[in-house]
C-alpha positions as CSV (number, residue, x, y, z in Angstrom):
1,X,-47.2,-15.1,34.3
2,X,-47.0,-18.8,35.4
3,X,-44.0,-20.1,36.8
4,X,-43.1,-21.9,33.8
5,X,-43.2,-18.8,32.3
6,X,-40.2,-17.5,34.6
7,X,-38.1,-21.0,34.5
8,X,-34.4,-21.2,33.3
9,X,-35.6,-22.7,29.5
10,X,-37.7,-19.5,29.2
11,X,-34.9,-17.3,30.8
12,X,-32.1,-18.7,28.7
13,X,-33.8,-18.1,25.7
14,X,-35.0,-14.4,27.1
15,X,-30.9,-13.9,27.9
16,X,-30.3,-15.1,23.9
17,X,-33.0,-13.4,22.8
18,X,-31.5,-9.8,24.7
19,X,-28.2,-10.5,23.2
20,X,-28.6,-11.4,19.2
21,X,-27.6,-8.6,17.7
22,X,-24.1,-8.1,19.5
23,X,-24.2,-12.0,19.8
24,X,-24.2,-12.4,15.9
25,X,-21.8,-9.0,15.6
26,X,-19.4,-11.4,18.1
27,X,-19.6,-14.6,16.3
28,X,-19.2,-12.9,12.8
29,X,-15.8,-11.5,14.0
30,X,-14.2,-14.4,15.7
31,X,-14.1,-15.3,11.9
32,X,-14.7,-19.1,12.6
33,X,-13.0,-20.9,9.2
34,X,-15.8,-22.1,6.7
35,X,-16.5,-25.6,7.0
36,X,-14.7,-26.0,10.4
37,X,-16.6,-28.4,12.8
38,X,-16.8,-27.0,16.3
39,X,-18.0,-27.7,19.8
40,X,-20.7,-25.6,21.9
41,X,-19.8,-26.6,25.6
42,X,-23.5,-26.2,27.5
43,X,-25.6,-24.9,25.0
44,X,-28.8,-24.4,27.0
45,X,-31.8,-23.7,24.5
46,X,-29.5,-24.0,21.4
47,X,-29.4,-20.1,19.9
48,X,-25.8,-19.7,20.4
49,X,-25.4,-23.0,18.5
50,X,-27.6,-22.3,15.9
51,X,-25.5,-18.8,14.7
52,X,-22.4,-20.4,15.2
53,X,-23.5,-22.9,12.5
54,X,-24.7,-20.3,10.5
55,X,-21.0,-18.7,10.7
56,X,-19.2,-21.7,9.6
57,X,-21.5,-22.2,6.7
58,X,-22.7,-25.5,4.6
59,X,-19.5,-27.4,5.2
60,X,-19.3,-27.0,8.6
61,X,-20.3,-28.5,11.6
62,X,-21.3,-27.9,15.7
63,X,-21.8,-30.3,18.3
64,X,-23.7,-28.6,21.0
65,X,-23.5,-30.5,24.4
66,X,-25.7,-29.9,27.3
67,X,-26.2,-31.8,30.9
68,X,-29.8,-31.9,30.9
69,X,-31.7,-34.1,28.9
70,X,-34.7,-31.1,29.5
71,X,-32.4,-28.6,27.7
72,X,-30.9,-31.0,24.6
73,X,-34.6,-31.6,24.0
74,X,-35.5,-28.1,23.8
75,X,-32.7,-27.1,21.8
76,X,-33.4,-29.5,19.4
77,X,-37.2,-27.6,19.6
78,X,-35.9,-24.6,19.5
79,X,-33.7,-24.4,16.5
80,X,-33.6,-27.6,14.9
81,X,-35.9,-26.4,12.0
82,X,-34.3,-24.1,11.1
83,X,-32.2,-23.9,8.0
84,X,-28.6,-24.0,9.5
85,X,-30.3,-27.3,11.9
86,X,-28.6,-29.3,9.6
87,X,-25.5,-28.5,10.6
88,X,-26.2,-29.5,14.2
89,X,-25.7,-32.1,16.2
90,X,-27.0,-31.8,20.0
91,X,-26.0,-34.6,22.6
92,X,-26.0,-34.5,26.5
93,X,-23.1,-34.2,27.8
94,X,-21.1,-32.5,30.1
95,X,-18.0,-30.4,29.9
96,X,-16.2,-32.2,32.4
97,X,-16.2,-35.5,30.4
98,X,-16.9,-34.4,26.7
99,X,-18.5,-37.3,24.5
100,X,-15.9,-36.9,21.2
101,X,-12.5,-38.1,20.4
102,X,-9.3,-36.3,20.8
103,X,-8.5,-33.6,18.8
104,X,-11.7,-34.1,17.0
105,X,-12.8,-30.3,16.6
106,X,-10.9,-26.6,15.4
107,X,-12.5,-24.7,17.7
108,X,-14.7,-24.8,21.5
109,X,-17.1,-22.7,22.3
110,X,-18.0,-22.1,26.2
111,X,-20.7,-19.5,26.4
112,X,-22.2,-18.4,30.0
113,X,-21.2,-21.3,31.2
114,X,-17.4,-22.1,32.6
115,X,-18.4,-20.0,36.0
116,X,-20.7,-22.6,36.8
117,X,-18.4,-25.2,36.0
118,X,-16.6,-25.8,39.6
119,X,-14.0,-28.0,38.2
120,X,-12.9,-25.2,35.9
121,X,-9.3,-26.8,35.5
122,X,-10.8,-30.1,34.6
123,X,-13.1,-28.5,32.3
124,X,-10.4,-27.0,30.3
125,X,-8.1,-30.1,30.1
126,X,-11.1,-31.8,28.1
127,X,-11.5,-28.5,25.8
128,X,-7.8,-28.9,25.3
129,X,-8.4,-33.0,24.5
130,X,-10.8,-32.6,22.2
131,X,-9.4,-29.4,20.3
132,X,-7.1,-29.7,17.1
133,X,-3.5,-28.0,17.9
134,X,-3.9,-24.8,16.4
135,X,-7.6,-24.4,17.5
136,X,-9.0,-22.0,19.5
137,X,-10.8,-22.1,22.9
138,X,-13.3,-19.1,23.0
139,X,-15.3,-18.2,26.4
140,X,-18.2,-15.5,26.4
141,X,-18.9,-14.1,29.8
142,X,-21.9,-12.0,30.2
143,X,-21.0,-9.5,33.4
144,X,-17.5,-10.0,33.8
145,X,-18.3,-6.3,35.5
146,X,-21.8,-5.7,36.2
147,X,-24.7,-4.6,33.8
148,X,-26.8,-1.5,35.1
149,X,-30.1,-1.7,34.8
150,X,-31.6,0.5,37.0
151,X,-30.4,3.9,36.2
152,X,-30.3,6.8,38.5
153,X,-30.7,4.9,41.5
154,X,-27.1,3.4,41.8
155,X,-26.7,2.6,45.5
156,X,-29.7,0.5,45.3
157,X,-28.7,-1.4,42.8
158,X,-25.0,-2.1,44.0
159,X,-26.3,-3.7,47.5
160,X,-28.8,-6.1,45.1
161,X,-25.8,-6.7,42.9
162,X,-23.6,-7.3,46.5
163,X,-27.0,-10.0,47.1
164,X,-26.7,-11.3,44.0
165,X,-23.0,-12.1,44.7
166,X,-23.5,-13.5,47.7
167,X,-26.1,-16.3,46.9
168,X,-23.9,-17.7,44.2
169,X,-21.4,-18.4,46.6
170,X,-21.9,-21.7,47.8
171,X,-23.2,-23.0,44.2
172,X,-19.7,-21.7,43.0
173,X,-17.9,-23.7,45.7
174,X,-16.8,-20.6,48.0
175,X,-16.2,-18.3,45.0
176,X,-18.9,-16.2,43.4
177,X,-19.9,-16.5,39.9
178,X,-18.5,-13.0,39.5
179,X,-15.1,-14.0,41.0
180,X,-15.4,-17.1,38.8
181,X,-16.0,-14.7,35.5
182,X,-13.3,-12.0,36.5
183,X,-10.4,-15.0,36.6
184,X,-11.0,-16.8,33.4
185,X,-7.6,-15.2,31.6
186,X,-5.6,-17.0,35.2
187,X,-8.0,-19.6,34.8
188,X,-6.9,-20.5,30.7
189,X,-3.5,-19.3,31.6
190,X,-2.9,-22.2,34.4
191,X,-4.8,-24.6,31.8
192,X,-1.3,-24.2,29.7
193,X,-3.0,-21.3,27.2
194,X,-0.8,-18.3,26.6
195,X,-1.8,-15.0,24.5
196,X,-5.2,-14.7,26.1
197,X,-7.0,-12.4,24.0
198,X,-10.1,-10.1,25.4
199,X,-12.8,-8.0,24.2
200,X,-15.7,-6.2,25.7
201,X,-18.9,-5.2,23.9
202,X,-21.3,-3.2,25.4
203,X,-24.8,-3.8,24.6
204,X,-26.8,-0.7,25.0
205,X,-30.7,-0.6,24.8
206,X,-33.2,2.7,25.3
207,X,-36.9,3.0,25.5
208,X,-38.9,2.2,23.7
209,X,-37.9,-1.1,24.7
210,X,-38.5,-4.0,21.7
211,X,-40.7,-6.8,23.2
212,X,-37.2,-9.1,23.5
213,X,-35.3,-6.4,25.1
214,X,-38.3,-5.7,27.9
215,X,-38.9,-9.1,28.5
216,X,-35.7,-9.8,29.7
217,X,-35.1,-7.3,31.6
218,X,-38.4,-7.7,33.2
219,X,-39.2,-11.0,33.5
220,X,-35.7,-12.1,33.8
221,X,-33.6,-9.9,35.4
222,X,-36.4,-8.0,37.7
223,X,-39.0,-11.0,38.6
224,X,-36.9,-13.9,38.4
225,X,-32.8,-12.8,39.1
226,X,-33.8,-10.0,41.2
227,X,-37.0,-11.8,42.7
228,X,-37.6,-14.2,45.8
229,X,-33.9,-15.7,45.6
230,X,-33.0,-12.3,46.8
231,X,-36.0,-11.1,49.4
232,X,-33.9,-12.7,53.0
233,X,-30.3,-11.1,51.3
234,X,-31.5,-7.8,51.6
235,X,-33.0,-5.3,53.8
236,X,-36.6,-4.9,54.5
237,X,-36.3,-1.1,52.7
238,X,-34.1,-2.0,49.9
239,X,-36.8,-5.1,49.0
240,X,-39.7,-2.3,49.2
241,X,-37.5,0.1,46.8
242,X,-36.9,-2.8,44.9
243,X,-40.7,-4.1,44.4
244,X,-41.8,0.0,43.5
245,X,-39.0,-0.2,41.2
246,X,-39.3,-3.5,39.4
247,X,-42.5,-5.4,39.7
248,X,-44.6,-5.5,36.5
249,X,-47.6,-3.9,38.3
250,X,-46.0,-1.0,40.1
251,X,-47.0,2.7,38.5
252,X,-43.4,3.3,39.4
253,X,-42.1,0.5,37.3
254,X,-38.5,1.8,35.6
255,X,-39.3,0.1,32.6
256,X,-42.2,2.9,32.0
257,X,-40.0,5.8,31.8
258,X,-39.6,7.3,28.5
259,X,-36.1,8.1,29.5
260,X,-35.5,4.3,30.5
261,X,-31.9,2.6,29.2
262,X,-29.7,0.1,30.6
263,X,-25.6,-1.1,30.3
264,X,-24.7,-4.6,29.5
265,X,-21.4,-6.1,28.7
266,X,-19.9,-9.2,27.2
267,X,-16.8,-10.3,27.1
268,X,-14.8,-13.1,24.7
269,X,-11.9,-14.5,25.7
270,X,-9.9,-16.8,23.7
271,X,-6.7,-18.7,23.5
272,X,-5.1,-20.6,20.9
273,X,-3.9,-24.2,21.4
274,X,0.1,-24.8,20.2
275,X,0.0,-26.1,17.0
């Protein structure tokens, strides 16, 4: 696989890919109003946008906003032919400083993406600016808690999820982007939002893996999440266990066990402006 193959375009739309079905079970039962015009706050490859335009239906609307010029482009690639395209708008943009008037939209949508927003409280004054009173601010988290993914070996997989902790760090400003995750309720509450709701799926998959499922997990989660990044935050004998474990070529791979499944959860919060 070439390393454009394992880059965060390919990844995000793995990570999309992995989620659809609960994704589209989520979206159908925020029960977004038909014809309401919303905002997708960092959209990445544009799935998430996509469905959410398919949930408000003909009359609606969704501005998707992303940082990267790279990602607006392939959004656009990605989904813009589709039938629901119509009913999308993407723009760069960033969540800090969103490009639409006040009180412009009935609804924000902020999926995977306010833990790596450092200015979290700025962030959420601009959701706030741009939502109409009455409309709702939801955030999707993926690993509030963590996902398991290698099962039966459990120790293992706690010190690479202690690694994984550790090397967001200093790209969340001092907190982890699992701290960051855990605190969005304080985070919407300081933001002036009260009634925080919460929900948790949990996305379960067994093998026979389908081709989306698998390549996430392995291409994803094992060679790129669990790769290199990791090799100099963990033990010479935990990267060995690791390798036999989860490279693509190893007869001991987990994902070739007929008894293979994994844990995964989601969670939506969401908060309602005053009217």
């Amino acid at each position: 696989m070439s390393p454009a193959d394992l880059g965060p375009h390919a990844s995000l739309e793995r990570m999309n890919r992995f989620q659809e079905p609960e994704a589209r079970r989520i979206i159908g039962e925020l029960g977004l109003p038909a014809g309401s015009r919303g905002l997708d706050v960092g959209c990445g490859v544009g799935l998430y946008a996509l469905w959410l335009a398919e949930a408000v239906g003909q009359g609606g609307r969704v501005v998707a906003i992303e940082p990267e010029s790279a990602k607006v482009e392939a959004a656009r690639a990605l989904v813009g032919g589709e039938a629901a395209g119509e009913r999308l708008e993407f723009q760069q943009g960033d969540g800090t400083a969103i490009p639409l008037p006040d009180r412009s939209v009935d609804w924000v949508w902020c999926g995977d993406v306010l833990h790596h927003i450092v200015d979290t409280e700025k962030a959420l004054r601009e959701f706030l600016r741009v939502l109409r009173p009455g409309g709702r601010i939801i955030v999707k988290e993926s690993q509030v808690f963590s996902a398991m993914f290698l099962p039966g070996h459990p120790e293992l997989e706690r010190r690479i999820q202690l690694a994984e902790i550790r090397r967001t760090v200093d790209e969340g400003a001092g907190r982890s982007f699992q701290e960051r995750r855990q605190t969005t309720p304080a985070s919407l509450r300081a933001a002036g939002l009260t009634s925080v709701a919460m929900r948790t799926y949990t996305l379960e998959r067994r093998a026979p893996l389908a081709p989306a499922d698998h390549g996430y997990i392995q291409h994803t989660v094992f060679s790129r999440n669990w790769g290199d990044r990791l090799r100099e935050l963990l033990p010479p004998e935990d990267w060995r266990e690791r390798t036999r474990l989860c490279d693509e070529g190893s007869p001991a791979n987990v994902l070739r066990s007929p008894d293979y499944y994994c844990l995964y959860p989601v969670t939506v919060f969401s908060a309602r402006r005053r009217a």
